[in-house]
Structure formats: structure tokens, C-alpha cells
C-alpha positions in Angstrom: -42.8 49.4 -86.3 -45.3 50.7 -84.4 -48.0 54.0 -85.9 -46.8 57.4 -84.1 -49.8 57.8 -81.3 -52.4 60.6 -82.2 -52.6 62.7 -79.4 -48.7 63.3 -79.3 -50.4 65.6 -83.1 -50.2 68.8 -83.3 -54.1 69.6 -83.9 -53.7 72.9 -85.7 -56.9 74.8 -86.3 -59.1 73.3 -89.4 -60.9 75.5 -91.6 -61.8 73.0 -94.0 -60.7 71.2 -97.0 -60.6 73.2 -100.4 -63.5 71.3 -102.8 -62.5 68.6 -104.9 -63.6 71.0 -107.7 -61.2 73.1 -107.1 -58.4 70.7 -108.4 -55.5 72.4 -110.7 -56.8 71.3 -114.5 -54.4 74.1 -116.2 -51.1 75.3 -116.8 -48.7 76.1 -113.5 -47.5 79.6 -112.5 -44.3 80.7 -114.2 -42.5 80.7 -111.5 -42.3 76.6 -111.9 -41.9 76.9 -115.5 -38.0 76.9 -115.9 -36.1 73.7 -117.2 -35.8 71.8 -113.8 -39.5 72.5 -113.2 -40.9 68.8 -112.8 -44.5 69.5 -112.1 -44.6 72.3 -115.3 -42.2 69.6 -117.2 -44.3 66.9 -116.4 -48.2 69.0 -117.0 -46.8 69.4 -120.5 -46.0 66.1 -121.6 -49.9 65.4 -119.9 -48.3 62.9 -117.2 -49.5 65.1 -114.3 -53.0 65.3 -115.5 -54.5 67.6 -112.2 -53.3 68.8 -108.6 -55.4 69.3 -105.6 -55.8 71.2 -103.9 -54.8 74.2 -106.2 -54.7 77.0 -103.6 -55.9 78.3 -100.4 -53.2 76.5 -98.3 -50.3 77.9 -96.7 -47.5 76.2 -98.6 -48.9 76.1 -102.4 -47.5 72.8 -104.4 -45.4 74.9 -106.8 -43.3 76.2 -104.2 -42.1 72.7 -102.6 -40.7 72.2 -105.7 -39.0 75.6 -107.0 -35.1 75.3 -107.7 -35.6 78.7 -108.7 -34.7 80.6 -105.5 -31.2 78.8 -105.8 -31.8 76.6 -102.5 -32.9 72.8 -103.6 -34.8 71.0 -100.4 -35.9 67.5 -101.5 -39.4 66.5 -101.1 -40.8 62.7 -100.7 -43.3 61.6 -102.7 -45.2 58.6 -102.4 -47.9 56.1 -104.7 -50.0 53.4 -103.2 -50.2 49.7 -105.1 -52.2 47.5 -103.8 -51.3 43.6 -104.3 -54.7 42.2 -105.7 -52.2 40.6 -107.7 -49.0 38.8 -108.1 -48.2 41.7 -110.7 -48.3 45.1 -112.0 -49.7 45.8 -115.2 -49.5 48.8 -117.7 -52.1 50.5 -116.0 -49.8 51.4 -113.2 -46.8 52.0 -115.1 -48.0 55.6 -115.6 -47.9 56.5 -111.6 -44.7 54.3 -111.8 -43.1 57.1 -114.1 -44.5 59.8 -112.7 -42.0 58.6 -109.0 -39.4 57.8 -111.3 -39.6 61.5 -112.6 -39.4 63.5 -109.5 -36.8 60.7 -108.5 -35.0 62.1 -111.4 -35.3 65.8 -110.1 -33.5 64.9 -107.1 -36.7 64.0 -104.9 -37.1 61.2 -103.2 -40.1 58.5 -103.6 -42.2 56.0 -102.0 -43.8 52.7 -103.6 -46.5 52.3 -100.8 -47.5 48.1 -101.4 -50.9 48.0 -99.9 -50.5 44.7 -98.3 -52.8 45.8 -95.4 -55.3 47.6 -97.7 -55.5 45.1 -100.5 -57.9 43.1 -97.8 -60.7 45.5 -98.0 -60.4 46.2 -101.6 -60.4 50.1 -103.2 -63.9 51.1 -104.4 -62.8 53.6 -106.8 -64.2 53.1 -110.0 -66.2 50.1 -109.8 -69.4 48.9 -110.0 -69.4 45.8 -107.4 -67.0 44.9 -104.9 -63.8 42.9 -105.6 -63.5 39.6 -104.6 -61.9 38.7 -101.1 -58.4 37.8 -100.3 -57.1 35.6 -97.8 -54.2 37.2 -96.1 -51.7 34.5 -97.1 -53.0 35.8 -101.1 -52.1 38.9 -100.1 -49.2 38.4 -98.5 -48.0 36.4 -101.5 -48.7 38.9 -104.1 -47.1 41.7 -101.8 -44.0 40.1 -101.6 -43.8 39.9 -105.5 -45.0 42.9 -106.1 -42.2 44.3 -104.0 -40.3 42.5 -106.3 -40.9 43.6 -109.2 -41.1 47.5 -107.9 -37.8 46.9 -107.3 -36.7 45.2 -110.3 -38.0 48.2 -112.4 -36.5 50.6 -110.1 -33.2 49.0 -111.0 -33.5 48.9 -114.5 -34.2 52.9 -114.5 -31.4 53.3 -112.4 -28.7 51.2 -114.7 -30.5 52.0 -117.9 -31.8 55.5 -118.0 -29.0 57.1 -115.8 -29.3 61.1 -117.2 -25.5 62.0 -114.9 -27.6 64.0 -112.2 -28.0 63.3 -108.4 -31.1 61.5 -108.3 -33.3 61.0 -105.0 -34.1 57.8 -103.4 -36.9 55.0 -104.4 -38.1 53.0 -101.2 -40.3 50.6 -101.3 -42.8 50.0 -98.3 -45.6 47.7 -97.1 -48.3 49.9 -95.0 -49.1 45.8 -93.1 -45.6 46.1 -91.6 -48.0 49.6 -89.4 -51.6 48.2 -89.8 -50.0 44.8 -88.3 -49.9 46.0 -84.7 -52.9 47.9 -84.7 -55.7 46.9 -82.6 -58.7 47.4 -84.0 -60.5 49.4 -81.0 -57.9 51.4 -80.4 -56.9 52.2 -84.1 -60.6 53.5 -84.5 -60.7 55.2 -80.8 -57.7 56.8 -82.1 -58.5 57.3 -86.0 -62.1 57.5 -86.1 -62.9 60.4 -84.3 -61.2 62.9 -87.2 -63.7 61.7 -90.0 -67.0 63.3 -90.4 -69.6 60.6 -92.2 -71.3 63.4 -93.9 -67.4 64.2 -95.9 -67.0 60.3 -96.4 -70.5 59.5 -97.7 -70.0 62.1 -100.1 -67.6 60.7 -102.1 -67.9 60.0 -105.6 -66.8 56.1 -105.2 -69.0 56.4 -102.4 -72.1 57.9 -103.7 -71.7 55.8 -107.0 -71.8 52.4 -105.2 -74.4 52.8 -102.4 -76.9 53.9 -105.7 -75.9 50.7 -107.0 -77.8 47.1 -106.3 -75.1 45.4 -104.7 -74.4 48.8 -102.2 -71.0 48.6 -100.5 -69.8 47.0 -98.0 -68.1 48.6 -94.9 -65.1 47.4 -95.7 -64.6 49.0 -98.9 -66.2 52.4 -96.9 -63.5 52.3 -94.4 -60.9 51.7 -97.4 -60.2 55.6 -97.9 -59.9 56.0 -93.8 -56.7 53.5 -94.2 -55.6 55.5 -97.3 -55.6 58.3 -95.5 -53.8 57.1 -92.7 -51.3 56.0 -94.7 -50.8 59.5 -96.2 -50.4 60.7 -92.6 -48.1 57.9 -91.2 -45.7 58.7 -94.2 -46.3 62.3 -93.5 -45.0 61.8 -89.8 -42.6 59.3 -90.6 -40.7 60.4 -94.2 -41.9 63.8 -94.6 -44.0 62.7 -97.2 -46.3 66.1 -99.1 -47.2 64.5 -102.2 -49.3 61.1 -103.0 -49.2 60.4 -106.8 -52.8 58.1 -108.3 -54.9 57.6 -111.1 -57.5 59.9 -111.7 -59.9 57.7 -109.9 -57.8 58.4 -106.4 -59.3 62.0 -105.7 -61.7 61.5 -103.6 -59.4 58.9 -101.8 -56.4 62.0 -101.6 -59.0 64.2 -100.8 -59.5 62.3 -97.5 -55.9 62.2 -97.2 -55.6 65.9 -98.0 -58.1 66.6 -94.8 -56.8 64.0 -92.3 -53.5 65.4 -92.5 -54.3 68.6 -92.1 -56.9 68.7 -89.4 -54.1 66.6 -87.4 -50.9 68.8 -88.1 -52.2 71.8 -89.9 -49.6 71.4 -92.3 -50.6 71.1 -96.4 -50.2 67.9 -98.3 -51.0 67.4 -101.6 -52.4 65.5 -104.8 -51.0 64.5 -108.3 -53.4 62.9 -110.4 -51.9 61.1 -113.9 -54.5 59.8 -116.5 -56.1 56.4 -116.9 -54.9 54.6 -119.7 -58.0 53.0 -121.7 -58.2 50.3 -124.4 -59.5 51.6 -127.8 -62.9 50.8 -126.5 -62.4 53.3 -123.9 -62.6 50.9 -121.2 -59.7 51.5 -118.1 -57.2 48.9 -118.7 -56.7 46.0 -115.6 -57.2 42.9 -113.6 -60.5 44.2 -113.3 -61.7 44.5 -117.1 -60.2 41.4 -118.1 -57.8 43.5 -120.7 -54.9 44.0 -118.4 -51.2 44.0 -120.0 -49.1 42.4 -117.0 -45.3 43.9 -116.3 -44.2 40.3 -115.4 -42.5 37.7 -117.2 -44.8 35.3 -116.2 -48.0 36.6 -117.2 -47.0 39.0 -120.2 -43.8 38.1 -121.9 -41.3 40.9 -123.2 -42.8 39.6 -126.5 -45.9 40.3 -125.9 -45.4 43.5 -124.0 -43.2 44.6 -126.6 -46.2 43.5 -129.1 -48.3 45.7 -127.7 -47.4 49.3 -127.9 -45.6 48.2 -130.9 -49.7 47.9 -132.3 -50.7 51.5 -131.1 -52.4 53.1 -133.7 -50.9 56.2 -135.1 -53.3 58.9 -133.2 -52.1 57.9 -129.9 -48.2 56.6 -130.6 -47.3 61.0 -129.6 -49.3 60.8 -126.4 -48.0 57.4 -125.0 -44.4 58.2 -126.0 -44.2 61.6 -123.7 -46.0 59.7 -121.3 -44.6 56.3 -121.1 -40.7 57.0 -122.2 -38.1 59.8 -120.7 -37.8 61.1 -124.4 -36.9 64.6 -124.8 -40.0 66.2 -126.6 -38.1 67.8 -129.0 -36.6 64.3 -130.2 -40.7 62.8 -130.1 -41.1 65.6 -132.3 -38.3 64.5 -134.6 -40.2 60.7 -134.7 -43.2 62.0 -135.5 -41.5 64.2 -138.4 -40.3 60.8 -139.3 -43.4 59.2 -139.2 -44.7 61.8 -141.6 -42.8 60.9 -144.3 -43.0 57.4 -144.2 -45.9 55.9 -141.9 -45.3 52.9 -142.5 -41.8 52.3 -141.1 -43.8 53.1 -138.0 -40.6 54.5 -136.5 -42.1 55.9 -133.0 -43.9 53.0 -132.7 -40.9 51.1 -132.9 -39.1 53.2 -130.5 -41.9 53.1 -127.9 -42.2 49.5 -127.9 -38.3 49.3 -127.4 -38.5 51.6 -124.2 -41.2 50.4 -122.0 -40.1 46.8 -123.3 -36.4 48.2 -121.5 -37.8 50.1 -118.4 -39.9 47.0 -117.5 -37.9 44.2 -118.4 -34.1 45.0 -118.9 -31.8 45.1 -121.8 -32.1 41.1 -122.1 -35.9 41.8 -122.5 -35.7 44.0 -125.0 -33.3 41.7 -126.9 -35.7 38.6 -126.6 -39.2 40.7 -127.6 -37.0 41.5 -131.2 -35.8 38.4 -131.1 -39.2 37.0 -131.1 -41.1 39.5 -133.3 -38.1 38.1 -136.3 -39.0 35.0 -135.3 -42.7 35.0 -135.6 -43.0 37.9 -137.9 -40.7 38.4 -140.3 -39.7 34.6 -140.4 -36.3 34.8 -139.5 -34.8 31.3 -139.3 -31.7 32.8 -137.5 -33.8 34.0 -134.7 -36.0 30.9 -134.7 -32.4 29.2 -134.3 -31.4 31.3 -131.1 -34.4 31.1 -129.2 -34.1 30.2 -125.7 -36.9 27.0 -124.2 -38.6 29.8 -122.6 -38.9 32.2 -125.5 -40.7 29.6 -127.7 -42.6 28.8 -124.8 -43.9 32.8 -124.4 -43.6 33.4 -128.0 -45.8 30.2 -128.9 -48.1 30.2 -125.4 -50.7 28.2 -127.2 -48.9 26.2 -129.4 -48.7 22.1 -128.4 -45.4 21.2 -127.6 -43.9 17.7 -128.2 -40.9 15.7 -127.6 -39.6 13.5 -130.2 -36.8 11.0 -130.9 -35.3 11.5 -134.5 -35.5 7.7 -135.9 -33.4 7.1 -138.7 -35.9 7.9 -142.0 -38.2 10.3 -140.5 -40.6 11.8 -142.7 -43.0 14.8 -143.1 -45.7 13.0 -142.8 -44.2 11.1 -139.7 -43.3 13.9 -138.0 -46.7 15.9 -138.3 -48.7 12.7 -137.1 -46.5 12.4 -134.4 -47.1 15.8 -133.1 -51.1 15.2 -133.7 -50.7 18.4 -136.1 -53.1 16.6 -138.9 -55.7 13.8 -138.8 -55.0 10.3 -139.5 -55.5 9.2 -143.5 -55.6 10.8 -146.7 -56.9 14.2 -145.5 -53.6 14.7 -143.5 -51.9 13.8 -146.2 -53.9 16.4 -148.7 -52.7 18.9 -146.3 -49.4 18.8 -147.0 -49.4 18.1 -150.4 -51.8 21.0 -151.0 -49.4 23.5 -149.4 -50.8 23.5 -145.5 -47.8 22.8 -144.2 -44.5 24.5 -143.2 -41.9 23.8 -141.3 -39.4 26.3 -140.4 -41.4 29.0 -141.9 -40.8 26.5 -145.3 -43.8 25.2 -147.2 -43.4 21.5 -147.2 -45.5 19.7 -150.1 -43.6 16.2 -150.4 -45.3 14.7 -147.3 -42.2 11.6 -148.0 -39.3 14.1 -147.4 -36.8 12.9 -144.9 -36.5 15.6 -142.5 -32.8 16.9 -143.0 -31.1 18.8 -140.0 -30.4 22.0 -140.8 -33.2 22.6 -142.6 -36.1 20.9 -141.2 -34.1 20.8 -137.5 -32.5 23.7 -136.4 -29.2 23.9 -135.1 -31.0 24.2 -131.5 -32.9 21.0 -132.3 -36.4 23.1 -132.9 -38.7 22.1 -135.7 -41.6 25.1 -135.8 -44.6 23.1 -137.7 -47.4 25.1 -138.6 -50.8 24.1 -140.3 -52.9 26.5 -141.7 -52.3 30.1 -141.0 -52.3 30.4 -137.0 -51.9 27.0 -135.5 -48.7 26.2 -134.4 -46.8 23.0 -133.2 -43.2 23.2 -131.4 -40.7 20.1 -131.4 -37.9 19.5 -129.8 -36.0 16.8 -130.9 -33.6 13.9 -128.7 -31.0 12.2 -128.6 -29.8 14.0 -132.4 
């Protein structure tokens, strides 16, 4: 599919971009403040942390989405990802929500994969360049990250269904327009309309080219593309909204300009907030610290695990940002939570939502199936566990394959498995009380191992020695 030619634009008269500065930071007009009001609905529960620009255009962003005048037009509304990886990760999940929220209100949205993009590599927020992709990388991690987009799209379709008429979710790769582009006439066509003074002046910009390492011009020409791909939507879908972190102004804003000065219509910016570890550094690829939305990275366990552990002054926040909760029923949680912390009720019921939006009903069932497992030593659980689920649930533990020989001991079964050292100290270790099996201390190390006790009905034995080291079997031929 070929990008819609230039000079077939309207070039409306430009009078310059409202400043970055000028971005929306407080509460909306009333006239967007009624029940069906997703921007006002949204800047409450702090998803929709600013808007730029916040006036001075023709069109102002309240009024593309008013129901109030009794006449609903739907609006298109897109977010870029770009595949530096084979997954999403809870750091996206927020723009994620915010599509799925105005997909909810009847608007339709746009998942913009940046397989084209990903090869120069976003400077926003970061101090040195990212490492380079080959395009086959890319094109890998595009293609599952399309997949997964679209797996999560499902599950908030078939599991948070409200009974309203909900827009559209596409999901898009900007390669399948950048693919045909030649790259003297993409810049003959493209270049013209950006002044360097406006790009150098960036933020991202300003903040790497102080830096030792400096930028590269690849990363510099990263918010041209961006932009482009605000207008090709623009042209293409109608698109007036592109939804980022708070670290995408500056890219928007170039956006915001190129459209404009092309078509001398108004497009806009939603920015929703970074989500940072306790430390206060921006969970991702990039810090080491991200929490993945794939099976194969971060299990539903561990996911699951993980908001589960949010400490009680944030557990509010994250559940109007991450969850479709009504606020008056967070409000009844955290009523809950008053009077007895430490059920840690919302904590609970956060964990069980993103765990649902991201991985499915199954999901869900499999991260509480694993928490009674591991945490509140649940030998039914342990019983029902799938080959994968110990696998995600015990990623470090050694796993061994063993033949039950007639007269199998404790002992036996613990050397076997390389779980204790050879001689006497081994054996201290279980008579002492180091051992369990099963979640059962084990002290005779000349016990016979008796199935249904020390084997499972699934033919498991969980061995652990000490307090954190653990050591799966799985027993043939029983």
C-alpha cells in the first residue's frame, strides 16, 4: 500500500504550533463532563495524564468527543509500539487501556506496530542509543507483537463486554507504507515541511546531543517518521488522536505540526503516565525491570505475583488505572482494605484483572493455581499442575526424570536429583529437618517413598532443601 503523494495536500495556511507548554495539565470543560465523557472520565481516574495542544485550534479536543449535542460521530484513535521486542510489557499496558477505553465509548482504535521505526530506535527518554536491529529481528518481534495486540484485544472483547456498541481495534504495521518508500523521494517529499531549528529543539533532542555519546541521525530522523505516521493515518483512517507515554510529546508535537501545516486540520495528543518501580525508575526492556505480557517471558504466575505485591499507597492508583472498575466499587475495596489490611482485598482483585485482560480466564486460573501451590502449600493444586505451570512456577528449579525402582528411599531420591551432597552431610540434612517433599518435612532419610504422599497423583514429587531451593521430579513408568 502505497503513502498518499504530498502535493495532492491541501497546504492550508500555518500559523504555528501551540508550545509544548501549553499542554492541558487540569480538569476539562463541563461541557465533556457528563457520564459518557471519556476524556473527563478517563482525567479523573489519572489515565489521561495531559492533552496537547489545549487550545488555539479550530476544532478543540473536547468537542470531537461530546455525545452531548445528541449526534455521536466516531473518532479514530491511534498508539505507536515499537517491536524492540518479541513482547509487550506492563509499561505499555497503560496506552493499551487507554485504546481499549475510547474503544469502549464507541470510537475506534489503532495499534500502530512500528516495524519500520523500531530500526532507528526512539530517543525519548534515554541516555544512549539502543542497540541495532537487523530487519529479520524486527520483523520477528513485529509479527508477535501483532500477536499478542490481538490476543489482548480479544480477551477485552469476550471478557469485559459492558452490552454497548463498541468501536473497532485494528492493528497496523507502518513497514507495510515505509516499505515502498524510496528514500530520495520520501525526503524530497517529507523533508521539506520540518524546520531543524523546531526538531533540534526537542527535549529528547536537546538531552542527547549534551550527552557524550550525542545522537545519531537515525534516532534524529525517528520523530520525522513518527510524524509521518500520524499524518498517513490522518489521510488514510481519519485518525485525530495519538495516545503515548509522557515521554512522546515532543514526538506528538512533531506530529501535531506536520499535520497541520499539510492539511490545516487539528490533530491531537493524549499523554498517560509512566509507570515506575518503587525506585522511581520507568519500568522496561530498557531498565532491566520490565514485567513482560507474554507467556513466555512473564508467566500468569508471575504477572499475577506482581501487582498482587503492590504496596498499599499505590494499590488505589493502579486499580483506576489498570482495571475497568467502576470508582465507586474501588472505593468500596479500599473501604475494605480499611478494616482489615491484611486480607489485602484490592490487591487481590487487581492482580486477578490485569492477570484476566492480559492472559485469559485460563490465566487467571493457573496464576491462583500456582500462588496455592507455592504459597499456601496446597498439595491439591501441586496435584493439578500442568508440565508447563511447574515449569513457570519453578523457572529455576532443576528438573529431573526418574524411574521409581521398587524400594526407593528419601535418601535415594534426593541424591538422585543432586539435591544434597554425597555422605553424611546429606544425610544430616534430612534428618535435621532440611528436607520436604510435597510441602512435608521428611526426617527418616530410609522412608520408602509412598505414592500418594511422596508422589502425586500427577506423578510430581516437589523436593525442597533449605528455604528457597527447589527440585522438581517427575516420575516413569509408575
Amino acid at each position: 500500500m502505497a503513502a498518499p503523494m504530498l502535493r495532492c495536500c491541501s497546504r492550508a495556511r500555518w500559523s504555528g504550533a501551540p508550545s509544548p507548554s501549553r499542554v492541558l495539565r487540569s480538569g476539562l470543560r463541563g461541557a465533556h463532563s457528563g457520564p459518557q465523557g471519556v476524556l473527563a472520565a478517563q482525567k479523573a481516574r489519572g489515565l489521561f495524564k495531559e492533552f496537547f495542544p489545549e487550545r488555539g485550534t479550530k476544532t478543540e479536543l473536547p468537542e470531537l468527543f461530546d455525545r452531548g449535542s445528541g449526534s455521536f460521530s466516531p473518532q479514530t484513535v491511534y498508539c505507536g509500539f515499537d517491536p524492540t521486542s518479541d513482547s509487550l510489557h506492563v509499561g505499555h499496558l497503560l496506552a493499551l487501556l487507554g485504546l481499549f477505553h475510547f474503544q469502549r465509548a464507541g470510537h475506534n482504535v489503532i495499534a500502530l506496530v512500528g516495524g519500520a521505526t523500531a530500526r532507528l530506535g526512539d530517543p525519548s527518554g534515554r541516555t544512549k542509543e539502543r542497540e541495532a536491529l537487523g530487519a529479520e529481528c524486527v520483523g520477528a518481534n513485529a509479527r508477535a507483537l501483532r500477536a499478542g495486540l490481538e490476543a489482548l484485544a480479544a480477551n477485552h472483547q469476550q471478557l469485559f463486554g459492558d452490552g454497548r456498541a463498541w468501536g473497532s481495534f485494528t492493528v497496523l504495521d507502518n513497514s507495510a507504507w515505509y516499505g515502498q518508500q524510496h528514500l530520495v523521494d520520501f525526503l524530497a517529499a517529507v523533508g521539506g515541511h520540518f524546520r531543524m531549528g523546531t526538531l533540534l529543539s526537542r527535549l529528547s533532542v536537546q538531552t542527547r546531543l549534551k550527552s557524550p555519546e550525542g545522537m545519531s541521525l537515525a534516532e534524529f530522523l525517528y520523530q520525522v517518521l513518527q510524524a509521518y505516521d500520524f499524518y498517513y493515518l490522518f489521510q488514510r483512517y481519519g485518525c485525530r488522536v495519538q495516545l503515548g507515554g509522557s515521554d512522546q510529546l515532543g514526538n506528538i508535537t512533531s506530529g501535531y505540526e506536520f499535520v497541520h501545516k499539510l492539511t490545516g486540520e487539528d490533530v491531537f495528543g493524549i499523554m498517560v503516565p509512566l509507570i515506575t518501580s518503587t525506585t522511581g525508575a520507568k519500568l522496561g526492556k530498557s531498565a532491566g525491570n520490565a514485567v513482560w505480557l507474554s507467556r513466555e517471558r512473564t508467566s500468569p504466575f508471575e504477572l499475577y505475583q506482581f501487582f498482587l505485591r503492590q504496596q498499599d499507597s499505590a494499590v488505589e492508583r493502579y486499580l483506576k488505572l489498570f482495571t475497568f472498575l467502576p470508582l465507586p466499587e474501588i472505593d468500596h475495596l479500599m473501604q475494605l482494605h480499611l478494616k482489615e489490611p491484611e486480607k489485602r482485598v484490592p490487591q487481590k482483585r487487581l492482580a486477578a484483572e490485569v492477570t484476566k485482560l492480559v492472559h485469559g480466564r485460563e490465566g487467571l486460573d493457573s496464576a491462583k493455581r500456582c500462588t496455592q501451590a507455592l504459597y499456601h502449600s496446597s498439595i491439591d493444586a501441586l496435584e493439578v499442575l500442568s508440565d508447563q505451570e511447574l515449569k513457570e512456577l519453578f523457572r529455576e528449579a532443576s528438573f529431573s526424570e526418574l524411574v521409581l525402582d521398587p524400594g526407593t528411599s528419601v535418601l535415594d531420591t534426593c541424591r538422585k536429583a543432586n539435591a544434597i551432597p554425597d555422605g553424611p552431610r546429606g544425610y544430616r540434612m534430612i534428618t535435621e529437618g532440611g528436607v520436604s517433599i510435597n510441602h512435608r518435612q521428611v526426617t527418616n532419610p530410609e522412608s520408602v517413598l509412598v505414592v500418594g504422599q511422596h508422589i502425586l497423583k500427577n506423578g510430581l514429587s516437589l523436593l525442597k532443601i533449605g528455604k528457597r531451593n527447589f527440585y522438581v521430579i517427575k516420575w516413569l513408568q509408575l
